[in-house]
VOTI-571910 format. One record per residue (C-alpha): residue number from 1; chain; x, y, z. Coordinates in steps of 0.001 Angstrom, whole numbers. Layout:
N
<r NUM, 'A', <X, Y, Z>>
...
! end
This chain:
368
<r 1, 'A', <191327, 318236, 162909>>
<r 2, 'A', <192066, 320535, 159914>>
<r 3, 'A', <195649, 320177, 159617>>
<r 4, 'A', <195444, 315998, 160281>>
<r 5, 'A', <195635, 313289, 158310>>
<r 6, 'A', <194742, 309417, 157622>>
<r 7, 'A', <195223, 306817, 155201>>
<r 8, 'A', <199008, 306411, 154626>>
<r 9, 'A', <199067, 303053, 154650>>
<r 10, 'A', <201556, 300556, 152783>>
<r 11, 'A', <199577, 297427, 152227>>
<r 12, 'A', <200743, 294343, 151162>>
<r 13, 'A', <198005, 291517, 150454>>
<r 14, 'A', <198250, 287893, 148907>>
<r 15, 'A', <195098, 285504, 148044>>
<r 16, 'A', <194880, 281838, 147905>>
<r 17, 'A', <192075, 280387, 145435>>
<r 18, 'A', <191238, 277961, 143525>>
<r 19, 'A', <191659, 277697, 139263>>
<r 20, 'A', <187969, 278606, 138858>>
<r 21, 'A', <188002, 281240, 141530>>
<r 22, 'A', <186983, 280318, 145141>>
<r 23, 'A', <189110, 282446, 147534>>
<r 24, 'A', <190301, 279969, 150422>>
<r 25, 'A', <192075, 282401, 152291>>
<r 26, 'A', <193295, 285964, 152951>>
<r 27, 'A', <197041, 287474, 154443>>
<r 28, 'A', <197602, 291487, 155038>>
<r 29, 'A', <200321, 293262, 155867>>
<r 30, 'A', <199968, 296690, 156430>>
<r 31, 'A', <202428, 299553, 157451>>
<r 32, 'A', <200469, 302498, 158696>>
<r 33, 'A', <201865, 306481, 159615>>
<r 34, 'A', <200013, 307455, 162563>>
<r 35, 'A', <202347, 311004, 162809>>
<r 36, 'A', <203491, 312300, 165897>>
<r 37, 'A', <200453, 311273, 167653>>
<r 38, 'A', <196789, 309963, 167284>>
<r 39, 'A', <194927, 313039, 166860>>
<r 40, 'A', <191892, 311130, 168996>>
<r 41, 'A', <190629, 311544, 172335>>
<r 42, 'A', <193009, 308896, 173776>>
<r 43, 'A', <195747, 309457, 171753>>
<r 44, 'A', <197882, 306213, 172261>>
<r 45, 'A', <194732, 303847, 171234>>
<r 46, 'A', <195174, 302879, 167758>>
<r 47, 'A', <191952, 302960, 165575>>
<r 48, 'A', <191579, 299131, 164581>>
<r 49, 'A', <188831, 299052, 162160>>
<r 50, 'A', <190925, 297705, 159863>>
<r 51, 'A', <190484, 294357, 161411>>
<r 52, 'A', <186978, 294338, 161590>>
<r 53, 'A', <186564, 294040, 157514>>
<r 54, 'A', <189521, 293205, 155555>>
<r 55, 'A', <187888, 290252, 154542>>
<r 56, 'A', <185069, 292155, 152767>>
<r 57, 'A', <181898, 290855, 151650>>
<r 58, 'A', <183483, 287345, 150801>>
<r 59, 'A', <183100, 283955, 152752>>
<r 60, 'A', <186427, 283568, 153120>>
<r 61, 'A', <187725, 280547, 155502>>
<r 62, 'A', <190846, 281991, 157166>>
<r 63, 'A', <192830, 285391, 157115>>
<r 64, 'A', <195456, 286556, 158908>>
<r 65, 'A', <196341, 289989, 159205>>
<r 66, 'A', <199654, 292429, 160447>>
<r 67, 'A', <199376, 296032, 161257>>
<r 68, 'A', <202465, 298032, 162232>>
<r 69, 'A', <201830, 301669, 163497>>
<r 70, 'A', <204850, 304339, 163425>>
<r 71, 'A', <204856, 307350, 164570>>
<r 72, 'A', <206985, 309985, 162488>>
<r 73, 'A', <207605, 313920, 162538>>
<r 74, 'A', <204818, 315074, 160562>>
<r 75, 'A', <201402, 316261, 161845>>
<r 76, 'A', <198664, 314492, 163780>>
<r 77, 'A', <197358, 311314, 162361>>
<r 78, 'A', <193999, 309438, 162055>>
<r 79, 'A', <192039, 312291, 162281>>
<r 80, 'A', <191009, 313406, 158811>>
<r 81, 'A', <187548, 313895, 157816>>
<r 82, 'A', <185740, 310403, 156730>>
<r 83, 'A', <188854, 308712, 157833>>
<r 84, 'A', <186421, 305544, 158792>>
<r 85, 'A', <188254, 304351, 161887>>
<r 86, 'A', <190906, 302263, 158679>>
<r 87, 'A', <187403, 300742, 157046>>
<r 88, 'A', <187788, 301984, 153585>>
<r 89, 'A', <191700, 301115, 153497>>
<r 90, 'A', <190432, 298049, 153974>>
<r 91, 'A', <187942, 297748, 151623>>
<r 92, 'A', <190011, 298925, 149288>>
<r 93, 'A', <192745, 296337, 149832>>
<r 94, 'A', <190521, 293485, 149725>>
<r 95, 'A', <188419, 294666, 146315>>
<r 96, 'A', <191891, 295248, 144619>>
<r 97, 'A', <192888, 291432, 145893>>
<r 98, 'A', <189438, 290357, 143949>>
<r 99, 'A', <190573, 292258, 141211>>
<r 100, 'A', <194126, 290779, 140286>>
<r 101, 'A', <192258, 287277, 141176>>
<r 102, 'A', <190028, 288146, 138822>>
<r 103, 'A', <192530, 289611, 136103>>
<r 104, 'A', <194941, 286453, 136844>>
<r 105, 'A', <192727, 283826, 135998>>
<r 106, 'A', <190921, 286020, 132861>>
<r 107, 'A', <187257, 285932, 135174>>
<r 108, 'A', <184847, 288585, 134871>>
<r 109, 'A', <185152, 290805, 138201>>
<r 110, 'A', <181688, 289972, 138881>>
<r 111, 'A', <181807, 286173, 138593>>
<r 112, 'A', <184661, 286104, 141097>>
<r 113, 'A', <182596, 288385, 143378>>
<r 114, 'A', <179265, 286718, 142959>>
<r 115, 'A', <181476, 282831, 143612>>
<r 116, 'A', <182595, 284454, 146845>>
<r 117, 'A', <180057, 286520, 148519>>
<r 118, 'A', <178714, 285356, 152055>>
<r 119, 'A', <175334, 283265, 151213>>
<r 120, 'A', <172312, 286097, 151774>>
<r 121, 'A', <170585, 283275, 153951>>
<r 122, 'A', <173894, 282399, 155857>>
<r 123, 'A', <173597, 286025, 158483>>
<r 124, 'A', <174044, 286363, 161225>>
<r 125, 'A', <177921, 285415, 159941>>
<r 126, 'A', <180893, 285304, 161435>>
<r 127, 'A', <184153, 285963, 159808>>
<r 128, 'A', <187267, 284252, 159662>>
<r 129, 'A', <188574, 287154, 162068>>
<r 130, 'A', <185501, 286304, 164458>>
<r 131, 'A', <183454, 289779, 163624>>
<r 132, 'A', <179423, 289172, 163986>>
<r 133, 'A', <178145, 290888, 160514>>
<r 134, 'A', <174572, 291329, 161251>>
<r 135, 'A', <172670, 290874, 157750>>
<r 136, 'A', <173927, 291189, 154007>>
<r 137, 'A', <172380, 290700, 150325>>
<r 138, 'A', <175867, 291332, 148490>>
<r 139, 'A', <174416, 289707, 144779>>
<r 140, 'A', <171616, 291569, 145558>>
<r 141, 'A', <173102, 295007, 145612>>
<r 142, 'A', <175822, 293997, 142574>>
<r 143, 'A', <173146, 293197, 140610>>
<r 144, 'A', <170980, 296581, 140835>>
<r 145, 'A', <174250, 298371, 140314>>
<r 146, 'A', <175090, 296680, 136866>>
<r 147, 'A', <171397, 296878, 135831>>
<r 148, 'A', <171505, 300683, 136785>>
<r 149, 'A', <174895, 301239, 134683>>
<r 150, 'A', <173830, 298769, 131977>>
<r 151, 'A', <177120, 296870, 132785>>
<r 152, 'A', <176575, 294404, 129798>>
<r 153, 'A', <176070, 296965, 127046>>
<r 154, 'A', <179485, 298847, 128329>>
<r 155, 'A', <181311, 295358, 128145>>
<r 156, 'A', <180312, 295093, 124447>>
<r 157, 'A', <181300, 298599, 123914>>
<r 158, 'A', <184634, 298372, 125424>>
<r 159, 'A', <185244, 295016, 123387>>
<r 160, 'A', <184291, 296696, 119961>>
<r 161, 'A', <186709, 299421, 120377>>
<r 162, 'A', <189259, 297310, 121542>>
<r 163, 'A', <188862, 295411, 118348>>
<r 164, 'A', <188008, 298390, 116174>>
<r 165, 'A', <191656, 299472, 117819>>
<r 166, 'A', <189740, 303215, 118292>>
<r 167, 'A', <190890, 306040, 119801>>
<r 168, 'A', <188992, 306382, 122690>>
<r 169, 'A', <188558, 303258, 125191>>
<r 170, 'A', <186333, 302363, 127600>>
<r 171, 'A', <187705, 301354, 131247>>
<r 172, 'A', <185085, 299548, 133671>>
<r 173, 'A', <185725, 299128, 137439>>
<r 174, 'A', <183183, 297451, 139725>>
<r 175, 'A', <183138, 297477, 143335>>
<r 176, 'A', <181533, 295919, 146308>>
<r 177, 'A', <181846, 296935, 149670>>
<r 178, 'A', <180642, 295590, 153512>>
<r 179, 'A', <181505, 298582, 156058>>
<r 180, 'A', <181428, 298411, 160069>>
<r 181, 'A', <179186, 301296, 161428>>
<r 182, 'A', <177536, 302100, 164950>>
<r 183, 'A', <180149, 301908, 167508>>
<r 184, 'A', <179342, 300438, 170407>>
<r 185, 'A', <179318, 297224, 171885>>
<r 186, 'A', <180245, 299443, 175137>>
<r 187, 'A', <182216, 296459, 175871>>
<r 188, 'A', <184324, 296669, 173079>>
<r 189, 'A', <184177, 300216, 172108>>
<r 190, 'A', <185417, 303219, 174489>>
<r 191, 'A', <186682, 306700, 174650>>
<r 192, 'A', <189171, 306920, 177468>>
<r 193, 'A', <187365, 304192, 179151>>
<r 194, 'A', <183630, 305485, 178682>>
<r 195, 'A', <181771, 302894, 177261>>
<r 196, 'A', <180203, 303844, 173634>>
<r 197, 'A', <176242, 303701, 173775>>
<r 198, 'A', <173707, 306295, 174051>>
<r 199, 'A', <170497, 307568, 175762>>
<r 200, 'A', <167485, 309179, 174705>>
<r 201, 'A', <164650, 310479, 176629>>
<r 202, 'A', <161188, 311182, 175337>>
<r 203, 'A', <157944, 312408, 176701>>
<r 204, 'A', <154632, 313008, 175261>>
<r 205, 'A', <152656, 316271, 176364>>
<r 206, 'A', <149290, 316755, 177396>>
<r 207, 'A', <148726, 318206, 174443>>
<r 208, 'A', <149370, 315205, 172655>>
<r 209, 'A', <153296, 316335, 170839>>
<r 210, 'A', <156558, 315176, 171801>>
<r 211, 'A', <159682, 316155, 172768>>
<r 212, 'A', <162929, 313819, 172338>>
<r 213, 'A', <166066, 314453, 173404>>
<r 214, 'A', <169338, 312913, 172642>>
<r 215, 'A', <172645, 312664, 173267>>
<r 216, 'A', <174438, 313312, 169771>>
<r 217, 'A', <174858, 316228, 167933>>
<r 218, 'A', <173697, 316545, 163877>>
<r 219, 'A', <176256, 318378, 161546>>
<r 220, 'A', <173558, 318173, 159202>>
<r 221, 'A', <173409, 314356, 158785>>
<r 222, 'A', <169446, 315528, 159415>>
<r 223, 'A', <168766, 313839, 163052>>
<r 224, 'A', <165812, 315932, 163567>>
<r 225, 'A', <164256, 314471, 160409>>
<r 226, 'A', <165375, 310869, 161106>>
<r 227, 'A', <164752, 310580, 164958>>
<r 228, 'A', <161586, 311886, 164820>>
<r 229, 'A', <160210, 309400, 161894>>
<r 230, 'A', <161930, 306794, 164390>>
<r 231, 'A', <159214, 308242, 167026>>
<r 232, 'A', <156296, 308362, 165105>>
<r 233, 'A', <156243, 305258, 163519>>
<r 234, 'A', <157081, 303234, 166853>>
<r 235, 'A', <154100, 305766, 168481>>
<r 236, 'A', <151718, 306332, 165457>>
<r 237, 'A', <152199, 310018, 165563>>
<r 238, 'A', <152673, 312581, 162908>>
<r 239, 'A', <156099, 313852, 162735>>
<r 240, 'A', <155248, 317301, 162929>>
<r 241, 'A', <154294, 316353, 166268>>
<r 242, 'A', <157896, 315441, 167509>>
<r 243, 'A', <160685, 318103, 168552>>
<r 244, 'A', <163745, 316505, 168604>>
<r 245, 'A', <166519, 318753, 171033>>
<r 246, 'A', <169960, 317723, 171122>>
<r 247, 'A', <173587, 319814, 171145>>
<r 248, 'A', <172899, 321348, 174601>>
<r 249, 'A', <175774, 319100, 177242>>
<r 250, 'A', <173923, 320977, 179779>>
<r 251, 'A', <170507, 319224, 179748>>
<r 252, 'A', <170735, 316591, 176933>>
<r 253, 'A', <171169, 312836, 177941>>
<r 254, 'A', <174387, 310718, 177772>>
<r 255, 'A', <175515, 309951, 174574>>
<r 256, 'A', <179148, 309506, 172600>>
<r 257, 'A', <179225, 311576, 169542>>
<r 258, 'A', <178329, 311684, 165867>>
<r 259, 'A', <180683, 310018, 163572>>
<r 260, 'A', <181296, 306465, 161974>>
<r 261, 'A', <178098, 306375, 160642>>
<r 262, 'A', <176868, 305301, 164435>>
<r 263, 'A', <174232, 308308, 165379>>
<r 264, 'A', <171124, 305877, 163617>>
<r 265, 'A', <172264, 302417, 165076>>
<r 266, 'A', <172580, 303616, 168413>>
<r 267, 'A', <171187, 306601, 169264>>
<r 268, 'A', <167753, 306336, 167158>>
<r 269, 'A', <167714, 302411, 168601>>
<r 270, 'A', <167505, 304324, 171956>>
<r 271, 'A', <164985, 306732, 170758>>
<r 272, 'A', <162985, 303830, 169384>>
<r 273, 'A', <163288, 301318, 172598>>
<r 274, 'A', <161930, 304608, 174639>>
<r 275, 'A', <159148, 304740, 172100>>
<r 276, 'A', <158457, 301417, 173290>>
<r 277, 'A', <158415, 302129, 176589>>
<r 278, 'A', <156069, 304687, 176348>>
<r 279, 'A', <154032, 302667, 174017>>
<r 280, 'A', <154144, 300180, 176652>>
<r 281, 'A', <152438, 302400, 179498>>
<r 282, 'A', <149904, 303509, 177220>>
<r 283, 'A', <148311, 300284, 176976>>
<r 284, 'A', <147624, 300416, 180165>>
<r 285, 'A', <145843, 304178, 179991>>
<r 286, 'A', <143805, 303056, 176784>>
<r 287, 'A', <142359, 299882, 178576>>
<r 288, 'A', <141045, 302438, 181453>>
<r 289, 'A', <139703, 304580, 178500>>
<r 290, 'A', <138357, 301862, 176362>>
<r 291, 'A', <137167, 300366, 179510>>
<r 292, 'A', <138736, 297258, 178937>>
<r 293, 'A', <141046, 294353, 180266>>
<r 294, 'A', <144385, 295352, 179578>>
<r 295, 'A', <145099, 292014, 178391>>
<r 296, 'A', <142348, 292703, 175525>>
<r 297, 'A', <144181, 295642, 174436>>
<r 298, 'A', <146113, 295220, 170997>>
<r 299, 'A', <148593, 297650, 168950>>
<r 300, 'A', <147745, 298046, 165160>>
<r 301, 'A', <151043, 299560, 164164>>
<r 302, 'A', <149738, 300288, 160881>>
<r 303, 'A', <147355, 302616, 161810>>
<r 304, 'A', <149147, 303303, 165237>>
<r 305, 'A', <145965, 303144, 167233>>
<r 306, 'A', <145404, 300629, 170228>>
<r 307, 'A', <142131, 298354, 170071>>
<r 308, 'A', <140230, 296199, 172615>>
<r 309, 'A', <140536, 292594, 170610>>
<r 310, 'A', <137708, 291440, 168193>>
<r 311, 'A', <136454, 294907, 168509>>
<r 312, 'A', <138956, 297742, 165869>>
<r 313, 'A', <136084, 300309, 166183>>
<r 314, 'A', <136545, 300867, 169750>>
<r 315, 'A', <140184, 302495, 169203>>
<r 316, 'A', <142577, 305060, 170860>>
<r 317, 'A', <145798, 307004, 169374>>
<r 318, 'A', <148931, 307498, 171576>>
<r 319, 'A', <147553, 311485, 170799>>
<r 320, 'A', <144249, 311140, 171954>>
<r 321, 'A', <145664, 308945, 175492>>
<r 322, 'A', <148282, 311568, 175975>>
<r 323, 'A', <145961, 314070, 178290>>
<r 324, 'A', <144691, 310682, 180106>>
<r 325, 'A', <148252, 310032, 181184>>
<r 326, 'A', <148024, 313297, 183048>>
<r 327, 'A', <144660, 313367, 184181>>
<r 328, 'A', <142684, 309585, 183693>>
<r 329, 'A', <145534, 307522, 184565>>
<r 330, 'A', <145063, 304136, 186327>>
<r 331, 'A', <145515, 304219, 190473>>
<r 332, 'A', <148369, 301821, 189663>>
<r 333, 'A', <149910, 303870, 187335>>
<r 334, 'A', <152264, 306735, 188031>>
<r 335, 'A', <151124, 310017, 185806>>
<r 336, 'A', <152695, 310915, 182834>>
<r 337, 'A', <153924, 309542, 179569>>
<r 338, 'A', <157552, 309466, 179252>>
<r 339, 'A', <160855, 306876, 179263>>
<r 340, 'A', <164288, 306984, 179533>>
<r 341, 'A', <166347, 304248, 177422>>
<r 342, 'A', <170534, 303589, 177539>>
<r 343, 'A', <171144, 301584, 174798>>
<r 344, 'A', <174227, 299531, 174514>>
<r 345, 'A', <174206, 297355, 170952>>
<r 346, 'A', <174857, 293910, 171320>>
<r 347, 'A', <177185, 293890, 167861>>
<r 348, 'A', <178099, 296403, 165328>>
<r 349, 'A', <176337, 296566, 162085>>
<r 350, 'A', <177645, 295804, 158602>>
<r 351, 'A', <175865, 298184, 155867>>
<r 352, 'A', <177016, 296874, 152188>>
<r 353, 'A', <176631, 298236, 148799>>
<r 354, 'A', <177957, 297878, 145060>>
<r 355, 'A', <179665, 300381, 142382>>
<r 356, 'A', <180304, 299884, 138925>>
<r 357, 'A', <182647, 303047, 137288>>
<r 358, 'A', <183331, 303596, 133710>>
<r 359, 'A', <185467, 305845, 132405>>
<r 360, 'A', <186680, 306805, 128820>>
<r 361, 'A', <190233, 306647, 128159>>
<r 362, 'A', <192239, 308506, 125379>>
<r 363, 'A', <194458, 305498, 123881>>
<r 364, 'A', <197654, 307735, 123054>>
<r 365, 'A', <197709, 310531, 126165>>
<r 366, 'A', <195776, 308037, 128582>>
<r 367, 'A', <193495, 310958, 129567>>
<r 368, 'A', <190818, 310432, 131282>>
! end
C-alpha cells in the first residue's frame, strides 16, 4: 500500500434550486483512475462509496449519479491511506456544489446549508439514492463550529478590509460533512465473498476481571481503551478490570479488519451485545444469591448493581456474582459467565460534522 494511490477523480456536478436557495436536485459525473488494478483484496470490485453520500447532509429530492472507472499504466489504485472507500471525493463534490449555489445567488454559505439540511427530527432518512442514514443534527454541529471560530466577527473583518481596500484579506470557507462508516450490512458488504461483521467473545473470571477478545486489530486507534469502556459500562465494572486481546488470527474470533472508521460500529456493538448476554445470565445467579424470584430482579445501570425490586439495599455487582457463576450457580444454569456474539449491522452509520477555515490572504502575491 505504500506506493498506491486514490482520489484522481474528474468530477463534473450540476445543481438545480430554487432563486432563494432550495436544492431540488443533484447530477454527478465522475471519471475515476483506478491504475493497473484495485490494490484491494478482490481486485476487480470497485470501491463504491461514492454512491452512498454524494448527496451530503442535504434533503435533496432526486440525484442521479455516473461513475466511469479506467484502468491506466501507472501503479495500483484505491489503496492510499484514508482513501475512505470515494467518501471524501464525495463530500467534497457536493460542499463545492453548495458553494457556487451559494456564490451564484450572493447567499451566505451557511444560509444555503442551514435551508437544505435533512430535518434533525426527520432520521431514520433515506436519500434520494435509497441509503438508510441512521441519525443527524447537521444545524446543530454548523452552529458550534461558527460559535467556536467566531464566524460573525471574521465576516465583519473580512468586509472592513475589503472596504478599507488593505493589504492583507481575510478568506472564510465553511464546511459540512455526513460520512458512511462501519461496513457491514454482511449482505451488502464483502471481501471476496466473506460477509463484513464481527465477533467478540468475553468471559468474566472467578476472580471477578474480564477478558475480551476480538476480531480486529488496533493500529493505535486505542481499541483496548474503547472496548473495554464498552464492557464496563454495559457490566458495571471498572475498566481496569477488562483485558481486551486481539491481533493473534490464531485464537482471536472472526472479524474483518480495521479501517473505514468500522472497528466501533461493529466490533464494539459485538463486544457490547456479549456484555448483554452475560449480563443476561447473571440475573439469574444474583436472584439465587439475593434469594429472590428472578422476575424481581432489576438492573440499575447507573450504579451497575442488580436489585430484588422495591428493595435497592439488597444488591449484587456483576464482580461480586462472578465466583457464584463458578461455584453457586442455579441447577438450571450451566457454570460460568461468558458469551459469544456475531454481529452483523442492520445499516451503516452516518457520523456528520462542520468546519469553518479562515485564512489570510496577501492581496498582491495571493500568499497564503
Amino acid at each position: 500500500q505504500t506506493t498506491g494511490f486514490a482520489r484522481d477523480y474528474e468530477m463534473t456536478g450540476e445543481i438545480a434550486a430554487t432563486e432563494d436557495g432550495e436544492i431540488e436536485a443533484v447530477r454527478v459525473d465522475v471519471l475515476a483512475n483506478h491504475g493497473a488494478y484495485n490494490a484491494a483484496a478482490q481486485p476487480s470490485k470497485f470501491p463504491a462509496g461514492f454512491f452512498n453520500i454524494f448527496t451530503g447532509s442535504y434533503d435533496i429530492d432526486a440525484a442521479y449519479g455516473s461513475l466511469t472507472a479506467a484502468f491506466t499504466n501507472t501503479a495500483p489504485g484505491g489503496v492510499a491511506y484514508r482513501c475512505s472507500f470515494r467518501v471524501t471525493e464525495a463530500v467534497y463534490l457536493i460542499e463545492r456544489m453548495v458553494k457556487v449555489l451559494a456564490d451564484e445567488l450572493d447567499m451566505d454559505p451557511t444560509e444555503v446549508r442551514r435551508k437544505n439540511f435533512i430535518p434533525s427530527d426527520a432520521f431514520p432518512y433515506e436519500s434520494a439514492t435509497g441509503w438508510n442514514y441512521d441519525s443527524g443534527d447537521y444545524e446543530k454541529a454548523l452552529d458550534k463550529a461558527l460559535e467556536m471560530a467566531d464566524y460573525e466577527e471574521y465576516r465583519e473583518e473580512q468586509r472592513r478590509r475589503i472596504e478599507n481596500d488593505a493589504d492583507k484579506l481575510l478568506g472564510i470557507g465553511v464546511s459540512s460533512f455526513t460520512e458512511v462508516v462501519g461496513a457491514g450490512p454482511g449482505k451488502q458488504c464483502d471481501i471476496a465473498g466473506i460477509e463484513m461483521f464481527d465477533s467478540a467473545d468475553l468471559r468474566v473470571n472467578p476472580t471477578g476481571n474480564a477478558v475480551l477478545r476480538v476480531g480486529v486489530q488496533t493500529q493505535g486507534q486505542g481499541h483496548e481503551t474503547t472496548f473495554a469502556q464498552i464492557v464496563a459500562e454495559e457490566l458495571g465494572m471498572d475498566v481496569d478490570d477488562i483485558v481486551v486481546e486481539h491481533g493473534d488470527t490464531d485464537t482471536e474470533p472472526y472479524g474483518l479488519g480495521t479501517y473505514g472508521s468500522r472497528s466501533t460500529p461493529v466490533a464494539g456493538a459485538a463486544a457490547a451485545v456479549a456484555a448483554r448476554k452475560v449480563r443476561d445470565k447473571a440475573k439469574s445467579i444474583a436472584a439465587n444469591e439475593l434469594e429472590a424470584a428472578e422476575e424481581d430482579i432489576e438492573w440499575d445501570r447507573e450504579s451497575g448493581e442488580f436489585h430484588v425490586a422495591g428493595a435497592p439495599d439488597r444488591s449484587i455487582t456483576i464482580t461480586e456474582i462472578a465466583a457464584g457463576a463458578f461455584m453457586n450457580h442455579p441447577d438450571q444454569e450451566e457454570p460460568g459467565l461468558e458469551a459469544t456474539n456475531y454481529y452483523d449491522p442492520p445499516e451503516m452509520t452516518y457520523p456528520f460534522g462542520s468546519y469553518v477555515v479562515v485564512v489570510e490572504v496577501d492581496r498582491e502575491t495571493g500568499e497564503v
